[in-house]
N, C-alpha and C positions, 0 to 999 in steps of 0.2 A: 450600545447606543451612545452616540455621540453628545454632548454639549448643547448643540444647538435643537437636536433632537428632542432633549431634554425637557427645553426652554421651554421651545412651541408646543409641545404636548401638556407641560403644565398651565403655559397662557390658554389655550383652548380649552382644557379643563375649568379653568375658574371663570375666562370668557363665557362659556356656556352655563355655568351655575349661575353667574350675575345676571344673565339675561333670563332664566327663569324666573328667578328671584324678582327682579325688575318687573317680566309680565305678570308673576302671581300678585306682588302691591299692585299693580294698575287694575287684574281684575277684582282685587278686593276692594278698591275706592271708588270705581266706576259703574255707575248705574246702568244696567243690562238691561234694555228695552223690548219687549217681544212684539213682535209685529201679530197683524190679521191672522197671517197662518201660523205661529207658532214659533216663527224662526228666532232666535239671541241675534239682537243688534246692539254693539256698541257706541258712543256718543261720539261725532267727530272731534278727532284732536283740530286744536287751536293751531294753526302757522304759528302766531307769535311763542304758545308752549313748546312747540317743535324745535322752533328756533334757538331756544332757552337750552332747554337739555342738549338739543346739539353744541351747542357751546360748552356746554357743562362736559360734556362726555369728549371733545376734541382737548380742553383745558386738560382733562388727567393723563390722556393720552400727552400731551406734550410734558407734563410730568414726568411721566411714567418712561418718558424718550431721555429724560434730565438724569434719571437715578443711573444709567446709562456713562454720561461724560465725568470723568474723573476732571479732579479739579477744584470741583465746585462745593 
């Protein structure tokens, strides 16, 4: 197995743990509403929350691009 192989398998690994992790706190903060019949509905997210973490999450990624360039 190659380097690059390597890489991507480990980023996909912890990619996929932080986003469990991520939706397991959301389900634990977020109040679960049952509808008439029975169904779990979640509260809509906020644009302006969305917008928030997207920035938060593209910021580390541009980090995460920085650990990358020698130099610095």
């Amino acid at each position: 197995m190659n380097l690059r192989t390597k890489v991507l398998l480990f980023g996909g690994i912890v990619g996929a743990l932080l986003g469990v992790g991520a939706a397991y706190l959301y389900l634990r903060e977020a109040t679960v509403d049952v509808t008439e019949e029975g169904a779990e509905k979640l509260p809509a997210v906020q644009p302006g929350d969305a917008l928030k973490v997207s920035l938060g999450v593209l910021t580390a990624i541009r980090g995460i691009v920085g650990l990358g360039r020698s130099g610095l």
